[in-house]
Every structure is written in C-alpha cells, then in structure tokens.
C-alpha positions in Angstrom: -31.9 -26.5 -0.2 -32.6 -25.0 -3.4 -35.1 -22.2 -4.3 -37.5 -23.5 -6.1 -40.6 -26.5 -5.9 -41.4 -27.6 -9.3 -44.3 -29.6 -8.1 -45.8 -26.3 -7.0 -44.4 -24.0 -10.1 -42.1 -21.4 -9.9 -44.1 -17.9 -11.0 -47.3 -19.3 -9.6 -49.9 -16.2 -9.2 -52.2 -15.2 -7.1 -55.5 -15.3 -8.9 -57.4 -12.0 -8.2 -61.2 -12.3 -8.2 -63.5 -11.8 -11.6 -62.3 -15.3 -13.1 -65.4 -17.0 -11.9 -67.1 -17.7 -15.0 -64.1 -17.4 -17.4 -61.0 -20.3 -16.6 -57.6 -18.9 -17.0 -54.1 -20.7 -16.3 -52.8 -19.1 -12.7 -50.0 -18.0 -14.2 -49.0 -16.1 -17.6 -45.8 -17.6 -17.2 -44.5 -21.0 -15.3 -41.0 -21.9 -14.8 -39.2 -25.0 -15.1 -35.4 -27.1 -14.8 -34.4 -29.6 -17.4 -35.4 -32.6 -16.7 -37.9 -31.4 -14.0 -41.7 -30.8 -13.8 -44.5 -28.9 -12.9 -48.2 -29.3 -13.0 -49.8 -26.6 -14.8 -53.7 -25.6 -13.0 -56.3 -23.4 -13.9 -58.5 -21.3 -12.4 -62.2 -22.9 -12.8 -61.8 -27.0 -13.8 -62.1 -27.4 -17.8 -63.8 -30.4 -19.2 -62.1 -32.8 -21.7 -58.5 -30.4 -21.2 -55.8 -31.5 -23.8 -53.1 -30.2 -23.7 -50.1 -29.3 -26.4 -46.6 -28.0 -26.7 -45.8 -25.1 -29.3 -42.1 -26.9 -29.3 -41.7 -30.5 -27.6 -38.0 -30.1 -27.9 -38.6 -27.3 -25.1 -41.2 -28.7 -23.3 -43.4 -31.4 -23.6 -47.1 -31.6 -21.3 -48.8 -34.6 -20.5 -53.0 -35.4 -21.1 -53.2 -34.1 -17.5 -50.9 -30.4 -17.8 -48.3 -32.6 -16.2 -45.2 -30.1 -18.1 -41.8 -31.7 -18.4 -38.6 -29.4 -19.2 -35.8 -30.9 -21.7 -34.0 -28.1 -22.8 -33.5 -23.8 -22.6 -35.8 -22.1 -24.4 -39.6 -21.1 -24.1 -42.7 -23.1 -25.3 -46.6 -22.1 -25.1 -48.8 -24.1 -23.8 -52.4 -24.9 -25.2 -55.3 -26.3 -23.2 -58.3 -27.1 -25.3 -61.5 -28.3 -23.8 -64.6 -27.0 -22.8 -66.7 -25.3 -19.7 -70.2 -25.2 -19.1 -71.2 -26.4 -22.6 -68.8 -23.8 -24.1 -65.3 -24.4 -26.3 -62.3 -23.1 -24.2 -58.9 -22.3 -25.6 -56.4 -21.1 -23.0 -52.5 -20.5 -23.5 -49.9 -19.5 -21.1 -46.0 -19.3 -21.6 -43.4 -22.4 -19.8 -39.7 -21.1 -19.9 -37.7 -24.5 -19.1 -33.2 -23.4 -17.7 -30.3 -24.7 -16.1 -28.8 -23.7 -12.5 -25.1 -23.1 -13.9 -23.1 -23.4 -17.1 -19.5 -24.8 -16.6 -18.1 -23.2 -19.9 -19.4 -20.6 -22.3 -19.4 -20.4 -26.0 -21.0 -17.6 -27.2 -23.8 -19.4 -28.7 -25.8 -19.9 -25.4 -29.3 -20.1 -25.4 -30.1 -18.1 -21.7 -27.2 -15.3 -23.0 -27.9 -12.1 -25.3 -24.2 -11.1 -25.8 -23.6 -7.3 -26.5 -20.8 -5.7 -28.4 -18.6 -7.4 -30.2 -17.8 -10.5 -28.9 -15.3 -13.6 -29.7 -15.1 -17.4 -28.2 -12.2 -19.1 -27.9 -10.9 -22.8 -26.0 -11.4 -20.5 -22.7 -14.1 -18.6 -22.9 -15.9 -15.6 -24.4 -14.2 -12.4 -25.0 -16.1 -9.1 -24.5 -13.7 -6.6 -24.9 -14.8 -3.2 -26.2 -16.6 -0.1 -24.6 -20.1 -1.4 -23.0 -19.8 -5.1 -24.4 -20.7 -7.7 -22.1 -24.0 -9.7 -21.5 -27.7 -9.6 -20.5 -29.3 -12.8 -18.8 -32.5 -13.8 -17.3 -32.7 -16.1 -14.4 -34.8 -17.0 -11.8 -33.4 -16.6 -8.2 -32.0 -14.6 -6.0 -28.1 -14.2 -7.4 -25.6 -14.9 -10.2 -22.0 -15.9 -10.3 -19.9 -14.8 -13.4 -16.6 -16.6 -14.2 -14.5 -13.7 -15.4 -10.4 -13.6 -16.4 -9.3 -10.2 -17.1 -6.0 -8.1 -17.2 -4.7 -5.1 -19.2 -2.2 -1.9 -18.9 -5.0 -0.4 -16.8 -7.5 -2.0 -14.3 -10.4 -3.1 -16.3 -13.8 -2.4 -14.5 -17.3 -3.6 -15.5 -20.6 -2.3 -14.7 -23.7 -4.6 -13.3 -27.1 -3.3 -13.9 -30.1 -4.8 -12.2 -33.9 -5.3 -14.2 -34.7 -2.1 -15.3 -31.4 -0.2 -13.9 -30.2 2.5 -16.6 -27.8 4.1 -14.4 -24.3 2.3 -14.5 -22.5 3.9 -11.5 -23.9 1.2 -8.1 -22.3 -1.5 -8.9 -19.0 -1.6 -10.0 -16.1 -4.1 -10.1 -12.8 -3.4 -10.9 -9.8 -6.2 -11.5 -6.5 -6.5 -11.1 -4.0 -5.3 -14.3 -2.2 -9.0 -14.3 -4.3 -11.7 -15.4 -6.5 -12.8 -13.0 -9.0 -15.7 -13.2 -11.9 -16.1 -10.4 -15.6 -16.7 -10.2 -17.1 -13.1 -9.3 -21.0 -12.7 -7.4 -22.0 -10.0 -9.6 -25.5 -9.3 -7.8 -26.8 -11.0 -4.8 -30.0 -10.5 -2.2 -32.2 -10.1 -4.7 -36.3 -10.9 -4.0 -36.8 -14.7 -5.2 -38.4 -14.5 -8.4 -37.4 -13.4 -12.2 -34.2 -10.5 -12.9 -32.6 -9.4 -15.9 -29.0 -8.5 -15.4 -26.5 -6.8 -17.7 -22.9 -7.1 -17.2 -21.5 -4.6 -19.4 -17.4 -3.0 -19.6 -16.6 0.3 -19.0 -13.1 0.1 -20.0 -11.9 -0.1 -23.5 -9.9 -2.7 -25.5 -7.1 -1.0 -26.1 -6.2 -1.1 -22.3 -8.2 -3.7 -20.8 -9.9 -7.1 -21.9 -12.2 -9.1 -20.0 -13.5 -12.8 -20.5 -16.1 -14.6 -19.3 -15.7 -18.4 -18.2 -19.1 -19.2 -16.3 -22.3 -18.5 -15.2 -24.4 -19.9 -12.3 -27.8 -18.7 -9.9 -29.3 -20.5 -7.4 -31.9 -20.6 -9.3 -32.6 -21.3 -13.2 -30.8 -19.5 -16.2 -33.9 -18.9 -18.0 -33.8 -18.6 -22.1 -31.9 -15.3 -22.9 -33.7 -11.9 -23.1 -35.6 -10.5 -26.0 -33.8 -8.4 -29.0 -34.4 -4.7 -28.7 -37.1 -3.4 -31.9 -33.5 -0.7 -32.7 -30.4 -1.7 -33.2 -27.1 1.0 -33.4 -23.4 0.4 -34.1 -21.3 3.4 -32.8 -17.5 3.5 -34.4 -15.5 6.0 -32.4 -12.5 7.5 -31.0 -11.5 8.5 -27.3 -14.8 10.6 -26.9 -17.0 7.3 -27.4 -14.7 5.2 -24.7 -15.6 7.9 -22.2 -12.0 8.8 -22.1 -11.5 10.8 -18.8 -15.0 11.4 -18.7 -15.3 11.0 -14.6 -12.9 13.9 -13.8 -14.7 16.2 -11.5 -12.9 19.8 -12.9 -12.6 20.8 -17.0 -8.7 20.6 -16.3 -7.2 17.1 -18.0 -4.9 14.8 -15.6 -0.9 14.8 -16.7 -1.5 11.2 -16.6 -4.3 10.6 -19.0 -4.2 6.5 -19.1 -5.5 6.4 -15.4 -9.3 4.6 -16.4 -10.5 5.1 -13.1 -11.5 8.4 -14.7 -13.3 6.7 -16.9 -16.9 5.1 -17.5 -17.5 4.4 -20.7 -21.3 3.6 -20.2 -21.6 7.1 -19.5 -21.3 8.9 -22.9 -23.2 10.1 -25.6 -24.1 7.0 -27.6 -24.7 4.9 -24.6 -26.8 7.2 -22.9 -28.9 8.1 -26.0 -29.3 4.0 -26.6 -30.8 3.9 -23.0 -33.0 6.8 -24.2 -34.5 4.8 -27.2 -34.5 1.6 -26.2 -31.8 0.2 -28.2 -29.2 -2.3 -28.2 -25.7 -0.6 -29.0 -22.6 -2.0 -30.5 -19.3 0.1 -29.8 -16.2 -0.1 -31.9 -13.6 2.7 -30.3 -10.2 3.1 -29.1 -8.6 6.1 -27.4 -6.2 7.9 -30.1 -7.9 6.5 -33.4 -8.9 8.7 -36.3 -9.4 7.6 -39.6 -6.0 7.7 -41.6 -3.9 9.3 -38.5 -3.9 7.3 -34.8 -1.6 8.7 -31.9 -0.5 5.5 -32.3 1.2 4.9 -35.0 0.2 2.6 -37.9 -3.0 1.6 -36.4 -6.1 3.5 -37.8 -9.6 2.7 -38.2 -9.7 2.6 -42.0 -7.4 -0.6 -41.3 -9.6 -1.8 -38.4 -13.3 -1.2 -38.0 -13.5 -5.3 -39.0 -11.6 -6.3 -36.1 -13.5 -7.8 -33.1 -11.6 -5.6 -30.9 -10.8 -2.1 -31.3 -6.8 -2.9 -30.3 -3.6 -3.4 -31.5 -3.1 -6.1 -28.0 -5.9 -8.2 -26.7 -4.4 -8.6 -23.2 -5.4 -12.5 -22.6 -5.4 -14.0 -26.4 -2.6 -12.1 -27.5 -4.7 -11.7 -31.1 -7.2 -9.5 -32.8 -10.2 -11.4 -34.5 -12.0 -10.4 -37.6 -15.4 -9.5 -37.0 -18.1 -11.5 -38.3 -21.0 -8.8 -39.3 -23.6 -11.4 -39.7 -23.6 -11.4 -35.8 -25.4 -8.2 -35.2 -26.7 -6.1 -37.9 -27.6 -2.0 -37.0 -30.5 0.1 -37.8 -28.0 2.8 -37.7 -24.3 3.3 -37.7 -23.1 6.3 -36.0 -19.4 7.2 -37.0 -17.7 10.1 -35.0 -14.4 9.9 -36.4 -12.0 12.8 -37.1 -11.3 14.7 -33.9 -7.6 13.1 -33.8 -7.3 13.8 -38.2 -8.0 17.2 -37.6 -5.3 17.1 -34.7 -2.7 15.5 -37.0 0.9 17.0 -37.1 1.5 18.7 -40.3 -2.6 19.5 -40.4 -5.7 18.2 -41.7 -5.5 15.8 -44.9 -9.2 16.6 -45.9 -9.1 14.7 -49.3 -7.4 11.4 -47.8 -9.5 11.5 -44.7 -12.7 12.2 -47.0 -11.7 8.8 -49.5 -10.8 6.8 -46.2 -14.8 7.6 -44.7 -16.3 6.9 -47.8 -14.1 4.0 -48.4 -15.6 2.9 -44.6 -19.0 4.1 -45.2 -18.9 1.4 -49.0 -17.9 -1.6 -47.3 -20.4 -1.4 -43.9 -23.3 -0.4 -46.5 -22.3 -4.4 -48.2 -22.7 -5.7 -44.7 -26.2 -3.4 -43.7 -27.6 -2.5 -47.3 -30.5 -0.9 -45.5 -28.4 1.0 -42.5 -28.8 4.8 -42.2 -25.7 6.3 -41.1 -24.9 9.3 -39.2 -21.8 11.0 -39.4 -21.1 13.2 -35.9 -18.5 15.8 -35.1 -18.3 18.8 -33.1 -17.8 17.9 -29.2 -14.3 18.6 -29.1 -13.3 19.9 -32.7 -15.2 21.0 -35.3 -12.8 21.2 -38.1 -14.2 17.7 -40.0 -17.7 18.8 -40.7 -17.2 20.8 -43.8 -15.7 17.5 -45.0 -19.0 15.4 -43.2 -21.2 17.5 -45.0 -19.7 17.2 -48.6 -19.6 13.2 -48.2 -23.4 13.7 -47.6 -24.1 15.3 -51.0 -21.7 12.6 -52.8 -23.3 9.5 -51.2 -27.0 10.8 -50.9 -27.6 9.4 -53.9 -27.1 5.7 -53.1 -26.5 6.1 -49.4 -29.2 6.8 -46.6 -26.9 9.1 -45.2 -26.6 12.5 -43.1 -24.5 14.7 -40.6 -25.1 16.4 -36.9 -22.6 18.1 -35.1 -23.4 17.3 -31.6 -22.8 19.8 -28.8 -19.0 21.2 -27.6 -18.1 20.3 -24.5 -17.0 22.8 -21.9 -13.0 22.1 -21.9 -11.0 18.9 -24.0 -12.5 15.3 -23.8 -16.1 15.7 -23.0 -17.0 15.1 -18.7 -20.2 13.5 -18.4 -22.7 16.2 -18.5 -21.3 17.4 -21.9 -22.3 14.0 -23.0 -25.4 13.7 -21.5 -25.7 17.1 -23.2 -24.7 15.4 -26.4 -27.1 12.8 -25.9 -30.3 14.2 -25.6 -29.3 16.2 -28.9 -28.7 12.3 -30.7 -32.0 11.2 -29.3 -33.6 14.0 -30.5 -32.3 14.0 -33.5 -32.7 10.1 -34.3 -36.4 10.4 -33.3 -36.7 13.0 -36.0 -34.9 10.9 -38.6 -36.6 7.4 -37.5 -40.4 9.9 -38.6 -39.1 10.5 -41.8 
C-alpha cells in the first residue's frame, strides 16, 4: 500500500475560515508522481476556470484542474475565471517526483549535491569534509545506496528538516569496501522532509559513494540554492581532525576518526550560522608548499575533486570542474603545517605559492572576496597573511582574521565553535560593507 492518493492530493490543507468571499486553491502546494494525477479544487466554485501550466514539460492541467505529472520538477498553476461578476486569478505551486532512482549521476533533478562531488559508471563520489546531499521527498523514509571504504571507518552524518546539529544520527562503515542500501531516516510524520546526508570523515582516509535513492513516498524536485555560497580550503583544523576528544591531551594514535566530526568545526558551524551552503577542500597534514606527506601540497592540488593523494573506491583523483559551484567567499586557512616545516618557515615561497592560489581561483570567481585565516593553532603565518593583503588589495577583494587559539594542539569543538562565532561575526561585518 503506498502512502499517497493522488485522486485526493498529497499536501491537501485544511481550509481555515475567512475565504468566504475570496476563492483560493486548498493548497499552496500539491504533490504529484510521474505519470499520475490529481484534481486541483478551490475553495469557493469559480466561473469559466481555465486553467494553465507555467511548464507542460512538468506538469500539464486539464480545462477541469484535472493536473497530470510527466517529469521532476515544479510548475505553477494558473486558474483564470471569474466570481460573482468579478475577474479571479489564482496560482498555487504542483511539484511532480519519482518513488526511487536505481542509479545516480550527479545531474539529478530531486538532488542538491554539496561539496565537491564526481560521477563515475558506479555512482556519485562525495568524498571530502561535509560533502554529501540534500533531498526533498514526500513520505515517511529514505533509503541511500552507499559503497564506502578507507584506512579509517568513514562515518556520515543525517540531518532531518531543519536539524543543525550533526551528532543523532550517525552511521559509520566498515574500512573494506562495502556496498549496501542504508535507511538513513525512517518514522517520520507522512508529509514533506528535507534531509542532508553529509560526511564527517575526510578524503584522505575515507571515501564514500552513493548508488541509490528511494522513499515510500515521492523524491520531490531538489531543494532550493542558499542566497550565500562559501568555499573553505584547509588543513587538519578544517577536517575536524581529533576534534571529539574529551581532554586537551592529543591521542598517540592520531588517525583514529572516531575522534573526529568534521561537521563540527569552525567553517561548518559558521555556514549553519549564515545560512550558507559550504564547499570544503582539506586534508589532514596539507600546508601550502610543505605536507607531512611528502610531495603532495595544496599549491599542487586545490583543483582536484578530492583533497587525496588515494580515493579509496576509484583509485583516482579528478580535476575539479569550478563551473559546478561558484563561492561568494573563499576562506583559505592554510599555513599551520608551513610554519611547522623542519628546517623553519619559508615565508617568501609560501607567500608566492598563496598568491599564486589566490590568481588562479580569482579566474574561476572574478567577483569572490577571500579571507585569509590563521591563528587557532599557530600564529606564525599572519605577518605574511597581512602583507599579501596590501599586495593584492589593489586588484583583489581581499583581507585577513586570525580567528581565536584553541586551548591545547588541534582545536576540540568548543574552540571552534569559539572560532565560529568570531567568522560569523566577522563575515556579517564584511557582507555590510
């Protein structure tokens, strides 16, 4: 038995008293399969009603309201006609979806895919720090096809409607490859959700793909874009890197992730804060010109779909194509791991390898503000922030914070929540000017 009756609609409402001498639609929003129907009514009868579609490749409505559903996406509705003598023009909203998608492709009409993201014959890659997807569906639970592995156990995070807090609902996958069809939420009310299924592992030890999707309901067209868009490129400190140990001491055995939730740090949090979407590009151990591990650094790979040198289930690194998601802002917060480099900071090299950085993204987003960040473990870099400032003002909407110090080494989650409030406030200042 499925949930829904199209003959009846799906998000019909109860029409509260004070329409009796003005009609209205009973709904603001009906709901609708391919290749199904449902009768659109209004409140008060309108004489001589015709009826159009804003896109009859959506939806198409017959002389009678009579809507039919062909294909994902949203069309409005227009009644025309006339009550009592006077001209009426009433419009409501039809969103027509699918129960289930077999195969995904990244181009998906009921998906809004965050991060950086990557298709291939099996499926869609979401590998870095808080990539994933948002969907909207109508029902009461969703299914994800997911095939994972890594050096560590990659975890992602389910968050439910309005949900900012990434910590109920958690899954966590075997390290070998695994492939299986997950129920990521279930017992929900009957009715309309919006679910994000983000990662809170990094690339570098963890990848995730995503196969499937199915409700018991409908996959309804895919959530709105956020009004602010930031990019975040990053080091251990924007993974979250050990961020969930309970005491300032650091574990011998720092590549355990289950210390780690990197939807709890200081650019995610502040993105939740403003109401943006966020794209994060970091890998534990990457500076600009010196990595802990060897010969990988990010002025080499910021254009890489995955902050990795091993994507776990592909066995390849893709080029990022920018025209997929274009920032507002770009937040950088590199240099922690230069200043730590044996034989000591290289200020000049890692000064020409920012700017170098800072050139090529400003191509991609020729009207992105950037923010350079420093200071929550080491300060050491922001002399050198601050004099890229004055040499790119000129032709570069450009400027420098040093965020907070956390208590003791990587930064635990209240010294990024710390952080955060300091970006927000901060951004909101900049976004006035």
């Amino acid at each position: 038995m499925r949930l829904y009756d199209f003959a009846g609609g799906l998000c019909r409402q109860t029409v509260k008293p004070g329409f009796k001498s003005e009609p209205k639609f009973t709904s603001d929003l009906y709901v609708v399969g391919v290749n199904d129907n449902v009768q659109l009514a209004t409140t008060l009868k309108v004489e001589d009603a015709k009826y159009t579609s804003s896109d009859t490749s959506v939806a198409t409505v017959s002389e009678s309201g009579y809507v039919t559903g062909l294909s994902v996406g949203r069309a409005t509705v227009t009644l025309e006609g006339f009550r009592d003598g006077k001209k009426v023009v009433l419009n409501t909203k039809v969103d027509v979806g699918i129960p289930a998608a077999a195969s995904l492709n990244g181009e998906e009409p009921f998906i809004k895919w965050e991060g950086r993201y990557f298709a291939d014959e099996e499926g869609v890659n979401a590998n870095n720090t808080a990539s994933g997807f948002s969907v909207r569906f109508f029902g009461t639970r969703l299914k994800v096809g997911i095939k994972s592995a890594g050096s560590n156990q990659p975890q992602i995070a389910v968050l439910v409607d309005d949900e900012k807090v990434p910590t109920d609902r958690i899954l966590t996958f075997q390290m070998q490859v695994k492939s299986d069809v997950y129920t990521v939420i279930d017992n929900l009310s009957v009715g309309i959700h919006t679910v994000r299924v983000l990662k809170m592992t990094e690339a570098y030890t963890t990848s995730v793909l995503y196969t499937s999707l199915e409700t018991d309901g409908l996959l309804l067209p895919k959530p709105e874009d956020k009004a602010l868009k930031i990019e975040v490129y990053g080091d251990s400190i924007t993974t979250g890197h050990l961020n969930l140990r309970t005491t300032l001491e650091e574990p011998s055995d720092k590549s355990s992730n289950l210390i780690q939730n990197g939807l709890l740090t200081y650019s995610w949090l502040a993105a939740q804060e403003l109401d943006a979407e966020i794209s994060i590009h970091a890998r534990v151990g990457i500076g600009m010109t010196w990595s802990y591990s060897a010969n990988y650094f990010m002025k080499d790979a910021y254009d890489d779909a995955y902050c990795s040198e091993y994507n776990f289930l592909n066995k390849q690194n893709s080029v990022w194509d920018f025209e997929k998601y274009v920032p507002d802002i770009v937040l950088i917060n590199l240099g922690t791991n230069d200043v730590a480099r044996t034989g000591g900071f290289l200020v000049e090299e890692y000064k020409t390898a920012l700017k170098n950085m800072i050139y090529s993204l400003n191509e991609h987003y020729p009207n992105v503000r950037f923010v350079l960040l420093s200071g929550m473990m080491r300060d050491t870099n922001s002399p050198a922030l601050d004099s890229i400032v004055g040499e790119l003002s000129s032709g570069v909407n450009i400027s420098a914070l040093k965020l907070p110090k956390a208590a003791s080494g990587h930064p635990r989650v209240d010294d990024n929540e710390k952080a955060a409030q300091a970006l927000v406030d901060y951004l909101k200042n900049l976004m006035r000017v």
